[in-house]
N, C-alpha and C positions, 0 to 999 in steps of 0.2 A: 504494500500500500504506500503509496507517493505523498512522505506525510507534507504540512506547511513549511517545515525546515530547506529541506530537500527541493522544494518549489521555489522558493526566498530564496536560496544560493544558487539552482540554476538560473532562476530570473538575474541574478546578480551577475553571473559567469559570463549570460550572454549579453549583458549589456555592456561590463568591460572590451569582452570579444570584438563587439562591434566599436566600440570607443577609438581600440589599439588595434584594429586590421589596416593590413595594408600599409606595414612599417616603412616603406618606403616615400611613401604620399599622404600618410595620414599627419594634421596638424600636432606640431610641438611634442612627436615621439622618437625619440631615441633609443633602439634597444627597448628593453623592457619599461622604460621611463616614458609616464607622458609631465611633460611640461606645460601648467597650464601657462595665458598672456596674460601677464604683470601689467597692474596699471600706474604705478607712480616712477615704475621703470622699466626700458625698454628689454622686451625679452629677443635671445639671440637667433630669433628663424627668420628668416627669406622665406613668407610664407601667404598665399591669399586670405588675405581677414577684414573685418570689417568692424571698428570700434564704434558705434553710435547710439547714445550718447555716451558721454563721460561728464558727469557731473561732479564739482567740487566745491564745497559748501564750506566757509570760512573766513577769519582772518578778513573779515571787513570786505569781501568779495564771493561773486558767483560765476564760476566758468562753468560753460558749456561745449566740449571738444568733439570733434570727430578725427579719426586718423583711417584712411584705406587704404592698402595692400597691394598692389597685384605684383608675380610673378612674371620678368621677361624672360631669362632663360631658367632651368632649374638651378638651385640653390641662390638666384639673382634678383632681387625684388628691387620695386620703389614705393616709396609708404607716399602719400599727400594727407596733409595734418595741416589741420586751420579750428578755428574756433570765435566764442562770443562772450566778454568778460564785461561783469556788471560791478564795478568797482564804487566804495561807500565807506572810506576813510574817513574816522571821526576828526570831524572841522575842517574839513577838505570837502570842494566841490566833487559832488558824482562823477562818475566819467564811467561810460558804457561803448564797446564796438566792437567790432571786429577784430581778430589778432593776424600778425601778420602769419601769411599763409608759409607752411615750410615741407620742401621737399627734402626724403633721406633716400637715398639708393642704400643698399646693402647686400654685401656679398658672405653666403652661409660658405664658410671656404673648410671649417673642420666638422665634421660628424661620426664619431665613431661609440658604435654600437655597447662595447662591451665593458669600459668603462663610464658609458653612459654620460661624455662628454662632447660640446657644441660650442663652437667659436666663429664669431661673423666679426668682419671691419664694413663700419657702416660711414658718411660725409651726409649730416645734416648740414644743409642751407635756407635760412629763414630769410626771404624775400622783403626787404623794407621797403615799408610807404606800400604795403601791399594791402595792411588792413587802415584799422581806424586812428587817425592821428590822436584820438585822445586818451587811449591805451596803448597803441603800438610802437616801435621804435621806427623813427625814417632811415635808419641804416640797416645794412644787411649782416646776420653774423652765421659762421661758415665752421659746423664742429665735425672734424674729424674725431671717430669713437671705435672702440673694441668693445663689445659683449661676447660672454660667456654663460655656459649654461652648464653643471656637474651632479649629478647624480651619486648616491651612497650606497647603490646597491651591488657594490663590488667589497665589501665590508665585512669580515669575518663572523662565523655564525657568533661568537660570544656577545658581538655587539648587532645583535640580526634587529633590534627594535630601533636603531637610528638607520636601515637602511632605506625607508619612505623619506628621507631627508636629502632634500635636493638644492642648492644654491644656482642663483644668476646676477652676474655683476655688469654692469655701464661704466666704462672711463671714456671720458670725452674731453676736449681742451676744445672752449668755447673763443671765437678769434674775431671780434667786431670790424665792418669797414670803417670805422672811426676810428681815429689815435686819444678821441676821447676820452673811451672807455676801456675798461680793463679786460685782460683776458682773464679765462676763469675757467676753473678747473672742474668738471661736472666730474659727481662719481655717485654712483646708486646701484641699487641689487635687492634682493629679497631671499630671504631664508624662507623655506617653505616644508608642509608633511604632508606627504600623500596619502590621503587613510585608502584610495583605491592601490595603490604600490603595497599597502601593508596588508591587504584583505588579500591582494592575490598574490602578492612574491613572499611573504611573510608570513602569516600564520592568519587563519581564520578567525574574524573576530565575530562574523554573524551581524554586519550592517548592511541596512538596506540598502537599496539600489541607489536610493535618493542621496545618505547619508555615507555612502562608500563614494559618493563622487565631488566631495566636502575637501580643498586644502586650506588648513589654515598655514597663514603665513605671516610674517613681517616684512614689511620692504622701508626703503629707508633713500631717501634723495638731496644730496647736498651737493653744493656749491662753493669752491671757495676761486677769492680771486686771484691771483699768481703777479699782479703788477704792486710795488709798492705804493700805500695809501688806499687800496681797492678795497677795504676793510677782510672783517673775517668772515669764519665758514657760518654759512647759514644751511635749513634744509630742514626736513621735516621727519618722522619715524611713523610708518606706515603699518599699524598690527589690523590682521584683517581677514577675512572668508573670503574663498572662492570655491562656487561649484561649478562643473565642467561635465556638459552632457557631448554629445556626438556632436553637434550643430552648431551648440550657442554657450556662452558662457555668461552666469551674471558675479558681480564682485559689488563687495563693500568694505571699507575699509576706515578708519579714525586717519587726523591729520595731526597729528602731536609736531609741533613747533618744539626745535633742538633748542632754541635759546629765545630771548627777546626780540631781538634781531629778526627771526625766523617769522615772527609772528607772537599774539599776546592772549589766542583761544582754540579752543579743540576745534578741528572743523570734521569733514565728511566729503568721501570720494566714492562712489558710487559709477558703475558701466555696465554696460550692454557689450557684449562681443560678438560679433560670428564669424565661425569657421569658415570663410568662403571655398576654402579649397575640399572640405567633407561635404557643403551643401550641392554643389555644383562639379562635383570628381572631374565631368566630362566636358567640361565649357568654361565658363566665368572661374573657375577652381585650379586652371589649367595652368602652366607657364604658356605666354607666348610662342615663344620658339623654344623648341626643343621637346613639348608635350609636355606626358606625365614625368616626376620625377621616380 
């Protein structure tokens, strides 16, 4: 007799199954790793997706971001990211508009399987005087970056319950067209636990389908500036849930400001994602040239 258990861990088997098919083209898996998209930092795929919206609530301000994806050749993407910021600095006039629009190419140059490790160099360019002159900047700034992406489930059995624990890091040097401004050193990543990594590489915990698709994580985004006088590091510490079905991802996360500096109240990050390249395998999901990857 096929009791409720037995039902509840196939229904769970097969919805990983289909999550992680298809390790070749399936989004943000590595080997037995899937990596969910990080929102307060960029995750290391060349991959079709589609963030909209991305909400963040705080800190005397309201953005509203989209960033999308497509695929030219396999492992070669270009993202286009723009957005709408409703800014309310106490004793300061409002200012609300557009931000300026910014394009990143990135090339996924390492992927290997079995250490469950992923490395892209990606050239963000933020087009000035692209958006609204009362939030945007008129000049353009030009960030070369390296992300990474590592998995723990190459870990010895003693330590077999940190092996759902997976990191992704951003370094970037941010380079203004102006000699006004300072360059500045971006660097961010997220610590994160896969409870679907730990239901199925690890030992059965008997969670549902819903709640095996659960990572909690921290991410963490700061900035410092590298010219003298540029002041010091600011950035934010991101603790937060993400669930990850086949299709779509949603996320939410706190805004914890590192200092004063940083900002002076908790705020709130909140996104929509989807997997373009699972929703549409055969079309819109595709690279341009080259096909499937």
């Amino acid at each position: 007799m096929t009791t409720y258990r037995t039902r509840r861990h196939a229904a769970l088997a097969l919805g990983a199954a289909i999550l992680l098919s298809h390790n070749a083209t399936a989004h943000g898996v590595v080997g037995d790793r899937f990596f969910p998209a990080t929102i307060a930092s960029d995750d290391p795929f060349a991959a079709d997706e589609l963030a909209l919206p991305t909400i963040a609530l705080g800190n005397h301000e309201e953005d509203y971001d989209f960033e999308y994806t497509k695929t030219i050749f396999p492992y070669v993407s270009v993202s286009f990211e723009g957005g709408y910021a409703n800014a309310h600095p106490p004793g300061e006039p409002r200012a609300s508009g557009w931000d300026n629009f910014e394009i990143t190419p990135t090339w996924q140059f390492a992927t290997d399987a079995e250490s469950e490790f992923v490395a892209s160099a990606a050239m963000g360019f933020e087009i000035g005087g692209s958006g609204s002159r009362a939030v945007a900047d008129t000049f353009s700034t030009y960030t070369p970056k390296f992300l990474f992406g590592k998995g723990f489930g190459d870990l010895p059995d003693s330590m077999a319950l940190l092996r759902p624990l997976a990191v992704t890091g951003v370094v970037g040097y941010a380079i203004s067209g102006t000699s006004t401004e300072s360059k500045t050193l971006q660097w961010s990543g997220a610590m994160e636990y896969s409870l679907l990594y730990l239901q199925n590489n690890v030992r059965d915990e008997g969670f549902s389908n819903v709640v095996a698709h659960l990572t909690p994580l921290v991410e963490f985004a700061m900035q410092t500036p590298t010219d003298t006088g540029g002041g010091g590091t600011t950035g934010t510490v991101n603790p937060g849930l993400l669930w990850s079905g086949q299709y779509a991802q949603l996320g939410v996360e706190a805004i914890i400001p590192v200092n004063h500096a940083s900002g002076d109240n908790v705020g709130a990050l909140m996104q929509l994602h989807f997997y373009v390249d699972d929703i549409f395998p055969h079309s819109l999901g595709t690279p341009i040239f080259g096909g499937n990857r």
